[in-house]
C-alpha positions in Angstrom: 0.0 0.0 0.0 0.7 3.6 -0.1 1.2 6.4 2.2 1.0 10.0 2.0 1.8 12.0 4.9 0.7 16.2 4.7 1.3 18.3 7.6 -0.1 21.8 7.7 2.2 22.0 11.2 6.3 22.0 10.5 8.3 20.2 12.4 8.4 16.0 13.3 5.0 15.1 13.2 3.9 10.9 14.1 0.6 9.4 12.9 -0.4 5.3 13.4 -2.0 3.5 10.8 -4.2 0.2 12.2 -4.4 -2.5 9.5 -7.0 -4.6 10.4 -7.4 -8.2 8.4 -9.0 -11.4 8.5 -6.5 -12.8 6.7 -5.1 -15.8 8.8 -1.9 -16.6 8.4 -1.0 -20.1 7.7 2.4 -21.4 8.4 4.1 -24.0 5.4 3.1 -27.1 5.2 -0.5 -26.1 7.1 -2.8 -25.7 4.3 -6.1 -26.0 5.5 -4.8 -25.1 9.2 -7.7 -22.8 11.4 -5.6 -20.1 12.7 -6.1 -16.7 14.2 -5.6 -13.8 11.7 -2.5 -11.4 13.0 -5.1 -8.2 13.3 -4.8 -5.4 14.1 -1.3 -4.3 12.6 0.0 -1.4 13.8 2.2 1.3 12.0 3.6 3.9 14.2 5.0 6.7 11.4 7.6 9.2 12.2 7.4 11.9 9.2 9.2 15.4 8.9 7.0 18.3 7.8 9.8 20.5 6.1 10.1 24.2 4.9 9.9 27.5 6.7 8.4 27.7 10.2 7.6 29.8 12.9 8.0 28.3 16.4 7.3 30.3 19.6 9.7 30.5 22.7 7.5 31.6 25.2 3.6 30.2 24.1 1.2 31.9 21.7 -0.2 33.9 24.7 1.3 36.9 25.6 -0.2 38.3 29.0 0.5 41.7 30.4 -1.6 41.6 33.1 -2.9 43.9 35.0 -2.3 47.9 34.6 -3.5 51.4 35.4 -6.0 52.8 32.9 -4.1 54.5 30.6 -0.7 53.7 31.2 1.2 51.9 28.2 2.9 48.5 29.5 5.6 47.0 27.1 6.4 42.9 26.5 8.7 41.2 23.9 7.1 38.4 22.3 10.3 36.0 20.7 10.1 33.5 18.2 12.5 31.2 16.3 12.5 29.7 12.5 12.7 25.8 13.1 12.4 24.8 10.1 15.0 23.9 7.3 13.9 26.9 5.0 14.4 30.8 5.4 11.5 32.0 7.1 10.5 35.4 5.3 8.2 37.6 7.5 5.6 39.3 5.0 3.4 41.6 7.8 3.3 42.0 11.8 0.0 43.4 12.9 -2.4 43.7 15.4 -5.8 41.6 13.2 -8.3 41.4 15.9 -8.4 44.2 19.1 -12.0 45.5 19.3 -10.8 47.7 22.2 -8.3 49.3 20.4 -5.5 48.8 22.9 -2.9 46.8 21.6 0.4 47.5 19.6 3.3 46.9 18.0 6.1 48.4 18.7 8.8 47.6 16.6 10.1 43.8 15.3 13.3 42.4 16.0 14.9 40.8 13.0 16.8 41.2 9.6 16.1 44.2 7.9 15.3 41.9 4.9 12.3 39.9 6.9 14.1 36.6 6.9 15.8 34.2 9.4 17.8 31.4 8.4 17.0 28.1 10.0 17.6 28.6 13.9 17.4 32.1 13.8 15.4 34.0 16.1 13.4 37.2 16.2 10.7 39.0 18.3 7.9 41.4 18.0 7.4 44.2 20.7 3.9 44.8 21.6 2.9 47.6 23.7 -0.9 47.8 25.9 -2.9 50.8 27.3 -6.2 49.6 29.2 -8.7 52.0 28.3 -11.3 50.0 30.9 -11.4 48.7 34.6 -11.8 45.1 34.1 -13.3 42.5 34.4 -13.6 41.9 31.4 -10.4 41.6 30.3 -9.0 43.1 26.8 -8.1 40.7 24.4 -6.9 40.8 21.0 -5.0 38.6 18.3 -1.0 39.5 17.2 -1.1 37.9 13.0 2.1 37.1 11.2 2.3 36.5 8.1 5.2 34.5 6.6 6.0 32.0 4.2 5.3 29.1 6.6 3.7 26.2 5.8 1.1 26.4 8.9 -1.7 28.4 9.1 -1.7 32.0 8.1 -1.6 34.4 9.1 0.4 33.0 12.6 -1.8 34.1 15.6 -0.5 35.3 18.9 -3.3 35.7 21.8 -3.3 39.1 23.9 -4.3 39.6 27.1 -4.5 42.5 29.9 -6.8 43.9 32.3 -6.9 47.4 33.5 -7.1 48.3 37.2 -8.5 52.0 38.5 -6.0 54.2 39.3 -5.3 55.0 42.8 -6.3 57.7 44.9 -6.0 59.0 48.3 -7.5 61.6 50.4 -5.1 64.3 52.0 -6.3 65.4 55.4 -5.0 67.2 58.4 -4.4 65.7 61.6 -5.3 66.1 63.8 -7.9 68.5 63.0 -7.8 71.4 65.1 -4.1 72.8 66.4 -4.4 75.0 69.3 
């Protein structure tokens, strides 16, 4: 038989393949011997997925937790090329942020957009809550490369924004003889 192995994800993928038979098998000189058919078979399958691909470091979350409503927090989100192709970086965006409050910053890599095999880069996102949560803010970070997994490559974004604090100034005591 034949098998073909696709992998939208780069990188060493496995897969098993279950043969089941009824086909007994008869040893020489047993024609016409009853036996047991050797089912199921089992295939474990080790296959490369090659070409460019983006791997994170750190997750495909990046949390900033929680901040003061209009003050900007910073994070560095890295990443690495591991696969056995140049990775070329098309576009870094923010693609979903229906609060408006996520950024980016600047990126970190070649000033041609591409990283050899084992290179690494990073994208530096900025937040500003414009809300006390909950809820939280979310949004998406897309890159879009030459990869051969999904595109564009999504990056979750959290934070929550906190009230900012006040206090009340007072004398004390309250009367001075």
């Amino acid at each position: 038989f034949e098998l073909t192995f696709r992998g939208n994800v780069c990188g060493t993928q496995t897969a098993r393949v279950i043969i089941t038979s009824n086909d007994a098998e008869i040893p020489e000189g047993g024609i016409g011997t009853q036996l047991t058919p050797d089912s199921p078979l089992y295939l474990n399958i080790n296959a490369h997925v090659g070409g460019p691909c983006l791997c994170p470091i750190e997750g495909t979350t990046v949390d900033f937790g929680q901040s003061i409503v209009g003050d900007a927090v910073e994070k560095r989100w890295p990443f690495e090329n591991c696969g056995d192709e140049d990775l070329v970086i098309s576009e870094t965006t923010i693609g979903q942020d229906p609060d408006s409050v996520f950024g980016v910053i600047g990126t970190d890599y070649d000033d041609d957009n591409t990283l050899a095999p084992g290179e690494r880069g990073a994208v530096d996102l900025s937040f500003t809550a414009t809300r006390i949560a909950p809820p939280a803010h979310a949004g998406e970070l897309w890159i879009d490369t030459n990869s051969t997994s999904a595109q564009p490559f999504k990056v979750l974004l959290l934070g929550e924004g906190l009230e900012r604090p006040s206090c009340e100034l007072g004398i004390f005591p309250e009367s001075v003889n």
